[in-house]
C-alpha positions as CSV (number, residue, x, y, z in Angstrom):
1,X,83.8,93.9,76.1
2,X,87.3,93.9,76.1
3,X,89.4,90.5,76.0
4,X,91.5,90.1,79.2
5,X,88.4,90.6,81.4
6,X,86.4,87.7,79.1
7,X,90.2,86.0,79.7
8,X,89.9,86.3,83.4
9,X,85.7,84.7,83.3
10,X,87.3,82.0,81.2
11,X,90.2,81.0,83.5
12,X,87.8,81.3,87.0
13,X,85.2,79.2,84.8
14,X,87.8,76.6,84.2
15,X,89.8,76.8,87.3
16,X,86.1,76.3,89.0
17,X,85.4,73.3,86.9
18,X,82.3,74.2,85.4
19,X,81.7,72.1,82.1
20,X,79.3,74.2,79.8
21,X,78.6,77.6,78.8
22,X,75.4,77.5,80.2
23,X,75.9,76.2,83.5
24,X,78.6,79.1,84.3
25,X,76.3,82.0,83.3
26,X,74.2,80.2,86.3
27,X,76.9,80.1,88.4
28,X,77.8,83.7,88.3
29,X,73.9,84.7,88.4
30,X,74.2,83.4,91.6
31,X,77.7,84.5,93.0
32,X,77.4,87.8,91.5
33,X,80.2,89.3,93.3
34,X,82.3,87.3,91.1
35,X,81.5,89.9,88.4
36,X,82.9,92.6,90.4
37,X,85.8,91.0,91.2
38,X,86.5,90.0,87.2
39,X,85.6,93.7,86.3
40,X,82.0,93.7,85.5
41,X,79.0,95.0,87.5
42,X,76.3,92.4,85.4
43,X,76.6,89.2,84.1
44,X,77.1,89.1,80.5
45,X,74.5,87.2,78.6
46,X,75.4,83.7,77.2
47,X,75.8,84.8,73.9
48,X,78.4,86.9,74.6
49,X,80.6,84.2,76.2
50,X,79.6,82.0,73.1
51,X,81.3,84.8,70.7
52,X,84.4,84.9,73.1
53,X,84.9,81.5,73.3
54,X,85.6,81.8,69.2
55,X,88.3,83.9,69.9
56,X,90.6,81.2,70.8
């Protein structure tokens, strides 16, 4: 996945106010069309936003 669309997740995520990891791959399991606007058709699994988050 490349890194400015895990970038844009990350800034909604925080702009949003969600605290946790977890609680965000919710959020966007139920406002799916949040993945389409950030680029993606399907929420990406928890794990994956775990890995990202070690990139900064």
């Amino acid at each position: 996945m490349p890194r400015f669309v895990m970038i844009r997740y990350f800034l909604l995520k925080v702009y949003l106010g969600v605290a946790s990891l977890r609680q965000w791959v919710k959020f966007l399991h139920h406002h799916g069309s949040w993945c389409k606007i950030l680029g993606l058709y399907k929420v990406p699994h928890l794990s994956t936003f775990s890995r990202a988050a070690t990139w900064w």
